[in-house]
C-alpha positions in Angstrom: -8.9 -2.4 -0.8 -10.1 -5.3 1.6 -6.8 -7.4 3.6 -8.7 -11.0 4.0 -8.0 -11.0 7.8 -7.7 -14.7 7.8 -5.0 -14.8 5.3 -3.1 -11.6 5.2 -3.9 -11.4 1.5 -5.3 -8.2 -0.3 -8.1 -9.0 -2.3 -7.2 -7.0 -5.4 -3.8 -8.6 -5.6 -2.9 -11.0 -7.5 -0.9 -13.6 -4.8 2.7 -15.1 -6.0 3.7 -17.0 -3.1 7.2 -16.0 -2.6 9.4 -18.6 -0.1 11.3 -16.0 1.2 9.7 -15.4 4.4 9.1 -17.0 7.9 7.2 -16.1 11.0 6.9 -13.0 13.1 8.8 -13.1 16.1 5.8 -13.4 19.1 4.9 -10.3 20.8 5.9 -8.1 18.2 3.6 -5.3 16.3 3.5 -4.6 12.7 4.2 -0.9 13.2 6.3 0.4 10.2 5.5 0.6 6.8 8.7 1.1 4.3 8.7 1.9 0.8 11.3 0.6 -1.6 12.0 0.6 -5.6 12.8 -2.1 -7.8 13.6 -2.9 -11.6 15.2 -5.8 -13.3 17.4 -5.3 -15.3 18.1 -2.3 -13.4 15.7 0.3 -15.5 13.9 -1.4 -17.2 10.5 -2.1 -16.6 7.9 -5.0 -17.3 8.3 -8.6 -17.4 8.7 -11.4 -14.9 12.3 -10.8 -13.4 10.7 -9.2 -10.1 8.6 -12.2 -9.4 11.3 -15.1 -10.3 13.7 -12.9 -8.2 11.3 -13.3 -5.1 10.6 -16.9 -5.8 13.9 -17.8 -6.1 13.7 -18.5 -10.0 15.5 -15.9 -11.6 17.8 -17.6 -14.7 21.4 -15.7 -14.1 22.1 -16.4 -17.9 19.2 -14.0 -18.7 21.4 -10.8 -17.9 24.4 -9.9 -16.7 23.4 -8.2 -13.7 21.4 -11.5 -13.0 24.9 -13.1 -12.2 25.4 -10.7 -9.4 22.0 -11.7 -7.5 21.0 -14.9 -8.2 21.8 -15.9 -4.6 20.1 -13.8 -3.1 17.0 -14.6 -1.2 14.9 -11.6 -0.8 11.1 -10.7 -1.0 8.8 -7.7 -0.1 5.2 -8.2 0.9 3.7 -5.8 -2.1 4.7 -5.0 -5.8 3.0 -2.0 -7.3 3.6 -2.1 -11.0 4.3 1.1 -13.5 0.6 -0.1 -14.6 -0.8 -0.4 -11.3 -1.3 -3.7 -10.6 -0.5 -5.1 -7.4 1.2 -8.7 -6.9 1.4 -10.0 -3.3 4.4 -12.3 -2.5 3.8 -12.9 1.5 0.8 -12.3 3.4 1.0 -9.2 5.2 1.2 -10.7 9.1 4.9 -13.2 7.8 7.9 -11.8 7.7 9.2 -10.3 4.7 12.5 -10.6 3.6 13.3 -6.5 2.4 14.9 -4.8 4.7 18.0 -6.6 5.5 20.7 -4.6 7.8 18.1 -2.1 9.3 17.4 0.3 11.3 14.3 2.5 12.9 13.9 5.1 15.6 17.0 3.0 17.4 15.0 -0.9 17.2 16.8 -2.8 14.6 15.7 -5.9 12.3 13.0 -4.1 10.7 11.6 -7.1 8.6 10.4 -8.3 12.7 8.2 -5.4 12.5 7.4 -3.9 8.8 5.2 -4.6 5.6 7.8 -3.8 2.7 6.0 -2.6 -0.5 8.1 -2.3 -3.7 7.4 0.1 -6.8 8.6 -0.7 -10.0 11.0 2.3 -10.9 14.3 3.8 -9.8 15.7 6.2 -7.9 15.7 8.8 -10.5 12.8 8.2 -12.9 9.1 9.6 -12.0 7.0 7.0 -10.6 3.3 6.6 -12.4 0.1 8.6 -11.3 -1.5 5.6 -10.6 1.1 3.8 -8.6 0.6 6.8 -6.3 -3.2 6.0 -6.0 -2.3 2.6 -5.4 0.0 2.9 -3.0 -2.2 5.3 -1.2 -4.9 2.9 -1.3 -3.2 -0.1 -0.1 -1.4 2.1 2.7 -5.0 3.4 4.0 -5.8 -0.7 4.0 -2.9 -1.9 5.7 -2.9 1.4 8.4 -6.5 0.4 9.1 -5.4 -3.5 10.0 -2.1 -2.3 11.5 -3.2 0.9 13.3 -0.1 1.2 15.0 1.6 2.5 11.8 0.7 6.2 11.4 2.2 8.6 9.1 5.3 9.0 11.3 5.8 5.4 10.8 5.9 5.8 6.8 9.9 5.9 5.4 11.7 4.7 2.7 14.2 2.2 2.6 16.9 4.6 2.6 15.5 5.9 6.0 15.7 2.3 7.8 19.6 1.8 5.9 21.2 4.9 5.2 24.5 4.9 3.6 23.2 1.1 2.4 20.1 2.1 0.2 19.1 4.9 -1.5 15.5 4.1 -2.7 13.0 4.9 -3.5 15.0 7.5 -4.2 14.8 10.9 -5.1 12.2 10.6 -8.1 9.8 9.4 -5.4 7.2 12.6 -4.0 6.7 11.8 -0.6 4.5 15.2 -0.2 1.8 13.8 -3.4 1.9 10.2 -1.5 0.9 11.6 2.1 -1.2 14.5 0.8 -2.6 11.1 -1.5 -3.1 9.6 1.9 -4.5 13.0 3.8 -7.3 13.0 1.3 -8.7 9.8 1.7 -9.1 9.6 5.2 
């Protein structure tokens, strides 16, 4: 996958410009990489929810649960679908708004510092063969723009907010993922 350095943008994803983000603070590196889950209605997959959610369009007479979030203002940089495809909401060098109330390795605010990538899924439901590969192939992309994240810089969102969030959960197979990401280096 190619990251357009000019614009932050993956080539191979399809960009839905989310508002939901601002600028890096100055002086700070992208150095954390944190995987989350997402699915609206919660389990159920397909559809445009995820990307009215993070352009602030999401109808709360739609669904119930629609009601509880419609004011939130939230976005991640990366969606990988059950299918595959990838939709970009903020170019990779803004700031994201998907961490919230974080944590890592004692520095908090970790949207200042991390690229947020969202699977559709849940906690407890096995993520898709190729979401792996594409997540391993957009990971390899942004590690080689962003060398300061290595694989010890790779966690979940549960890992930054513990107690908070639980995803991706335990349906997600962090050993296929890095073993994903061993082989194509």
């Amino acid at each position: 996958m190619h990251i357009n350095p000019e614009t932050g943008l993956i080539d191979e994803a399809e960009y839905i410009a989310s508002p939901n983000c601002d600028v890096r603070p100055t002086n700070v590196a992208i150095n954390l990489l944190i995987i989350h889950n997402i699915s609206l209605p919660p389990g159920k997959f397909g559809g445009p929810y995820i990307s009215q959610l993070f352009t602030n369009q999401l109808n709360p007479d739609e669904h119930p649960f629609f009601l509880e979030i419609k004011d939130l203002r939230v976005s991640s940089h990366l969606l990988i679908q059950r299918n595959g495809d990838i939709i970009q909401y903020v170019p990779l060098d803004k700031r994201a708004w998907h961490a919230g109330i974080s944590e890592f390795d004692g520095k908090p605010q970790c949207n200042d510092y991390s690229i947020g990538i969202e699977l559709e899924g849940t906690d407890d439901l096995p993520y898709e063969a190729i979401q792996y590969q594409q997540l391993a192939a957009v990971t390899q992309s942004i590690m080689q723009r962003h060398p300061a994240i290595s694989l010890d810089k790779i966690c979940g969102h549960c890992h930054i907010a513990p107690g908070r969030k639980t995803d991706p959960g335990a349906a997600f197979d962090w050993e296929h993922y890095k073993a994903l990401l061993c082989e194509s280096r």
